[in-house]
PAZAPA-4460 file (N, C-alpha, C; in steps of 0.05 Angstrom, whole numbers, plus 32768, in hexadecimal, padded with zeros to 4 digits):
% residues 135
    n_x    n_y    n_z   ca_x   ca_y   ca_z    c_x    c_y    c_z   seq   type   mol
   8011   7FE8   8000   8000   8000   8000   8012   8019   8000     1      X     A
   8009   802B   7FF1   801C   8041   7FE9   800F   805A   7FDC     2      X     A
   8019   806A   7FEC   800D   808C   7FE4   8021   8090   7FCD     3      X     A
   801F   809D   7FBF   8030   80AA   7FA6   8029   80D1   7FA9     4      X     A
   8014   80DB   7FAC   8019   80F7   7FA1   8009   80FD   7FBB     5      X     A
   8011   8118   7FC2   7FF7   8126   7FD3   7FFA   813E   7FCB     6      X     A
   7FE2   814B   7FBA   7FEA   8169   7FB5   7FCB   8174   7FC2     7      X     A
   7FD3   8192   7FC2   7FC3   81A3   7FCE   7FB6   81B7   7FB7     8      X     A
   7FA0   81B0   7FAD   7F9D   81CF   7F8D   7F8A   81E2   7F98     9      X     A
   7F84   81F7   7F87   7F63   8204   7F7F   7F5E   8209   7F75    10      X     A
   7F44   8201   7F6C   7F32   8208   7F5C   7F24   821C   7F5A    11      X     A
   7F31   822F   7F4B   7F2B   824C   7F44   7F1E   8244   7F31    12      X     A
   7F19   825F   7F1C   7F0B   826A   7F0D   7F19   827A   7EF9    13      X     A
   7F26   8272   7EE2   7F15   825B   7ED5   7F29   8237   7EDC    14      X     A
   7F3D   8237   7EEC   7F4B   821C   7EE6   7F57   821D   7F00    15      X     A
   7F64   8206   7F07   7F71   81F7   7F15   7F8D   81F9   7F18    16      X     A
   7F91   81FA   7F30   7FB2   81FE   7F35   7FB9   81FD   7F4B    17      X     A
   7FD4   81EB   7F4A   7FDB   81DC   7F5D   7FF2   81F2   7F75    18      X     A
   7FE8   81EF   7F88   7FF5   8200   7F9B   800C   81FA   7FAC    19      X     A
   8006   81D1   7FB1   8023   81C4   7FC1   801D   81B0   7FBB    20      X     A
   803D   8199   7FB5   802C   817C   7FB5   804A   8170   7FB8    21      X     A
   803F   815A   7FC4   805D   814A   7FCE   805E   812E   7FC0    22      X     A
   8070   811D   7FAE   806E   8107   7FAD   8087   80F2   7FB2    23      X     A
   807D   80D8   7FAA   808E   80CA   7FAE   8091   80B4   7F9A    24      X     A
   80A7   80BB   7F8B   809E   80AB   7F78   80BD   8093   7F79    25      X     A
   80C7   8092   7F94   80E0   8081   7F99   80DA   805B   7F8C    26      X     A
   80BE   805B   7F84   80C0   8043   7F7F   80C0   8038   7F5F    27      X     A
   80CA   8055   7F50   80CA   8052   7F30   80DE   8050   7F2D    28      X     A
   80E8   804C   7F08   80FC   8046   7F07   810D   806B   7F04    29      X     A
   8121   806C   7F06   8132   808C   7F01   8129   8096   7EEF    30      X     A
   812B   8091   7EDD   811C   809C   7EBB   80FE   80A1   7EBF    31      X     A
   80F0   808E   7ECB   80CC   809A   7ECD   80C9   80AE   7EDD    32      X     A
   80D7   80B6   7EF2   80D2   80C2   7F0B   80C9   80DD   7EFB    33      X     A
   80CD   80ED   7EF1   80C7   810A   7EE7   80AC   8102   7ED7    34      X     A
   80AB   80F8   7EC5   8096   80E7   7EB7   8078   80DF   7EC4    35      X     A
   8081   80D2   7EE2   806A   80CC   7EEC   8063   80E9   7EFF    36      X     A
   8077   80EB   7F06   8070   8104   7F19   8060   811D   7F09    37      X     A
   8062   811B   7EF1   8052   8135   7EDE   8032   8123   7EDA    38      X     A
   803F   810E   7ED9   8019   80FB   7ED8   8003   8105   7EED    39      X     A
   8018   8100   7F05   8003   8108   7F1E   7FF9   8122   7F1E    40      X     A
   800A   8132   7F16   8006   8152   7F18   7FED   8150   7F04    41      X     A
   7FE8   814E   7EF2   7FE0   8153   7EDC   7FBD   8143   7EE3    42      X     A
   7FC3   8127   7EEA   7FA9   811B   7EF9   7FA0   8125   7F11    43      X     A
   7FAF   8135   7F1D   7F9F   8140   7F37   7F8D   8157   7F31    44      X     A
   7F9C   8165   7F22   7F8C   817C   7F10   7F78   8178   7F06    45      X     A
   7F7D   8166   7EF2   7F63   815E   7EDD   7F48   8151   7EF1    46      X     A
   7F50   8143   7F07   7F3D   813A   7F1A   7F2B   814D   7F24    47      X     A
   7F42   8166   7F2F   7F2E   8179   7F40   7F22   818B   7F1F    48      X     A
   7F22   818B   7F11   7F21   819E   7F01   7F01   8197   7EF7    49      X     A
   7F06   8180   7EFC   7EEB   8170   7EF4   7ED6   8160   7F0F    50      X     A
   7EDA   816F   7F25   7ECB   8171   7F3E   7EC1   817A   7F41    51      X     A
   7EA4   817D   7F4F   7E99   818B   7F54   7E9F   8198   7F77    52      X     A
   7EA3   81B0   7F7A   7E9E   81C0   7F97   7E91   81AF   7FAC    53      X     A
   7E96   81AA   7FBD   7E94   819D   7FD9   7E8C   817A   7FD2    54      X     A
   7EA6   816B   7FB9   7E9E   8151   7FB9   7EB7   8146   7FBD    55      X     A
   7EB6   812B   7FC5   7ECA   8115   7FCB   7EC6   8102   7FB5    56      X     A
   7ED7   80F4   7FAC   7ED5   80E2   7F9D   7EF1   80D1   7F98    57      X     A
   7EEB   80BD   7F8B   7F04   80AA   7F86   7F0A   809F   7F70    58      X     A
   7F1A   80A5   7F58   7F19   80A4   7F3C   7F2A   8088   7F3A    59      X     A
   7F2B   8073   7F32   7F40   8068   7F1E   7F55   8070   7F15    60      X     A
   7F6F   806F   7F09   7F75   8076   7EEE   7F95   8069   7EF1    61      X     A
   7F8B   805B   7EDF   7FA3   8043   7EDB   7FA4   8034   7EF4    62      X     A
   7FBC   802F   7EFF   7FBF   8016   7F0D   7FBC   8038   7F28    63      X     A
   7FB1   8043   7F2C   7FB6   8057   7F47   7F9B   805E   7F43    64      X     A
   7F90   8068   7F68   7F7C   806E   7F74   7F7B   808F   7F79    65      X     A
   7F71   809B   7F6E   7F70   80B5   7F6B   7F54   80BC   7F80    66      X     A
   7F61   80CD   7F9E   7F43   80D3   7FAF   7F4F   80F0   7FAC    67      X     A
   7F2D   80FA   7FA6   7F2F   8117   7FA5   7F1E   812D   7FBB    68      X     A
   7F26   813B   7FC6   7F17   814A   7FD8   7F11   816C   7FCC    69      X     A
   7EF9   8175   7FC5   7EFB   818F   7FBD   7EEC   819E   7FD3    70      X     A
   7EF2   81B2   7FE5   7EDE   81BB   7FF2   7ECF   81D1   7FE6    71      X     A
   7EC0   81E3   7FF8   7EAC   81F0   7FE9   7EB9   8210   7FE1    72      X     A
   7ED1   8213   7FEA   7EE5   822F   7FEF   7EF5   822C   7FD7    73      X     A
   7EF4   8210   7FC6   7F04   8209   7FAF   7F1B   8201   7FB5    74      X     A
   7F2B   81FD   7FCF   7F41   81F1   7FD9   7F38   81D7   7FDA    75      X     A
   7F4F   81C5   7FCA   7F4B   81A9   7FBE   7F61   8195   7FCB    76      X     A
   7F60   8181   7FCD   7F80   8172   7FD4   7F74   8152   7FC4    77      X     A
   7F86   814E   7FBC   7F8B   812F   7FAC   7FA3   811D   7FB8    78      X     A
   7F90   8107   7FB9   7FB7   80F4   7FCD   7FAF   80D7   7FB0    79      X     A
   7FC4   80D5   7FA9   7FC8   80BC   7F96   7FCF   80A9   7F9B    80      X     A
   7FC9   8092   7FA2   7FD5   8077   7FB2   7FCE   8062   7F9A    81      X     A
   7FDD   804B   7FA1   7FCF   802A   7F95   7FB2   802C   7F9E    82      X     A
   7FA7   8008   7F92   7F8D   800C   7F92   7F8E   7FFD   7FAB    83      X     A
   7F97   7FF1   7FBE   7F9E   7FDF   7FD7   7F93   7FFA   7FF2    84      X     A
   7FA5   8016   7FF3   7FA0   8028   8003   7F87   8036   800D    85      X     A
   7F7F   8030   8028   7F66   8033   8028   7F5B   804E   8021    86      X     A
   7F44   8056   801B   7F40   8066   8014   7F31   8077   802B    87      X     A
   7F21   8071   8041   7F1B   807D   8050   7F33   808B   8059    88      X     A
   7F4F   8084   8065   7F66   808E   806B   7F6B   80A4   805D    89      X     A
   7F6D   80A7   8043   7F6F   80B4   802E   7F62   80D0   802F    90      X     A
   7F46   80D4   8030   7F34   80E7   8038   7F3A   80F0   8053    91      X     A
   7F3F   80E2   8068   7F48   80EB   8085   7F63   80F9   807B    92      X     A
   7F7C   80F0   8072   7F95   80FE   8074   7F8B   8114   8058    93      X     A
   7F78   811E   804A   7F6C   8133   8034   7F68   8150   804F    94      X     A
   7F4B   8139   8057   7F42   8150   806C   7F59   815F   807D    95      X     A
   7F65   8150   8088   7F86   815E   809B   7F90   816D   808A    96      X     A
   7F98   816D   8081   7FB0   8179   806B   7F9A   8192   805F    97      X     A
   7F80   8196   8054   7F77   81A7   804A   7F6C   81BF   805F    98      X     A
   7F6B   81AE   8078   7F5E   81C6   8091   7F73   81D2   809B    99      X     A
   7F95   81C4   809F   7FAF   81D1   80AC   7FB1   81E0   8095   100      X     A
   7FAE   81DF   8076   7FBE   81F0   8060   7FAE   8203   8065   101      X     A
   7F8D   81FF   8064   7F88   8220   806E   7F87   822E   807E   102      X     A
   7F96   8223   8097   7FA0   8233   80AE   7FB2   8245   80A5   103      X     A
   7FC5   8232   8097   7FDE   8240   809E   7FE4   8253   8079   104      X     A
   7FD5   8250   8068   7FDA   8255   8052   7FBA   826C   804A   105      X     A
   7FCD   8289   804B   7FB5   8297   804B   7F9F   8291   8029   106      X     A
   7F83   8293   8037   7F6C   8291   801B   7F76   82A3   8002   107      X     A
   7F7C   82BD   8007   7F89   82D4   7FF0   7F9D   82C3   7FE3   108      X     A
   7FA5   82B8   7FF0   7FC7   82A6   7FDD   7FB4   828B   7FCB   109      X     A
   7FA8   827E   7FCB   7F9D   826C   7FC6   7F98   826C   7FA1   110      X     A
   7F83   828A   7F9B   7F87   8290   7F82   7FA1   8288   7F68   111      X     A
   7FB5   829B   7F78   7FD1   829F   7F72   7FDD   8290   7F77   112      X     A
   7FDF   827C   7F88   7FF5   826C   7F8F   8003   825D   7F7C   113      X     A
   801C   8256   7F7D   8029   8239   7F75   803A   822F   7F88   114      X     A
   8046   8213   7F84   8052   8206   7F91   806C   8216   7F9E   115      X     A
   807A   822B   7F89   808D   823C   7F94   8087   8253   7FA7   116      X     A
   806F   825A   7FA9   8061   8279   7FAD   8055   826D   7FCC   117      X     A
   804E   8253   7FCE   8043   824E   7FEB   8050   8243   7FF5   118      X     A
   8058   8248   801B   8066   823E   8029   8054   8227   803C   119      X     A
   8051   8215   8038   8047   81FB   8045   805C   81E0   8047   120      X     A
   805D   81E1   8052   8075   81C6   8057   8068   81AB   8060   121      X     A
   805B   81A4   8063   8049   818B   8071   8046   817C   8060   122      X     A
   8044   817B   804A   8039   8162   8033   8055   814A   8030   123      X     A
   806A   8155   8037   8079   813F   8038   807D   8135   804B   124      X     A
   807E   813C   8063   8077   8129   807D   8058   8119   8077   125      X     A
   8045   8124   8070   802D   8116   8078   8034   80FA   8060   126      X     A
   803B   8103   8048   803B   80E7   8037   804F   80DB   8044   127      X     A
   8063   80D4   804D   8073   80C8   805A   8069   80B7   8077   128      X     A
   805F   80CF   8082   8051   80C6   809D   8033   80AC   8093   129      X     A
   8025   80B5   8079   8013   80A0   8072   801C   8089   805F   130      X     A
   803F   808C   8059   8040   807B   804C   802E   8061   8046   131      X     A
   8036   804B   805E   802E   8033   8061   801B   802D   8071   132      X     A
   8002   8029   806E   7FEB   801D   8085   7FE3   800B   807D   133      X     A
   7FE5   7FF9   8098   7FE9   8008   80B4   8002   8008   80BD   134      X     A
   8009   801A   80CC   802C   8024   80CE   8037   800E   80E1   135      X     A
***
């Protein structure tokens, strides 16, 4: 069981854009790693982009489990795992991560943001910390 991506986006008006996201992609080969890592980016987007405002859901796509959380403020988070990783877990470590980011990450930045422009540090501890369940 294995997390691969956790990013944080929003869904503005008119598109989607990703604000932080941490992955792990130590279990590919050297040459895929940039490759897959632009997959995730690109599927997390396309997920929320095609969500509706205050829904959860859990996509397929390829051999990975795509759960998506959009709340109703348009602050989104996607965690990408195998299909083995439970998915209730999944939505629990969404909800954490999307209520501390908007503590600590003002709403005005949200619009504007990118991965360079916002200071949040937590997405690589938490995928790490959820690596494997149960720990």
């Amino acid at each position: 069981m294995r997390l691969y991506s956790l990013s944080v986006l929003y869904k503005g008006d008119p598109k989607v854009h990703l604000l932080k996201a941490a992955y792990d992609v130590s279990t590919f080969n050297f040459f895929q790693r940039s490759s897959v890592q632009e997959f995730m980016t690109f599927t997390s987007q396309l997920i929320v982009e095609r969500s509706e405002l205050g829904s959860r859901a859990s996509v397929k796509e390829q051999e990975y489990l795509c759960h998506v959380y959009v709340r109703n403020d348009g602050l989104a988070g996607v965690v990408i795992a195998d299909n083995e990783y439970p998915q209730r877990v999944c939505f629990t470590l969404l909800d954490k991560v999307l209520d501390e980011f908007s503590r600590q990450v003002s709403k005005m930045d949200w619009p504007s943001g990118s991965p360079a422009t916002i200071s949040y540090a937590a997405l690589d501890g938490y995928l790490s910390k959820y690596q494997v369940w149960p720990p």
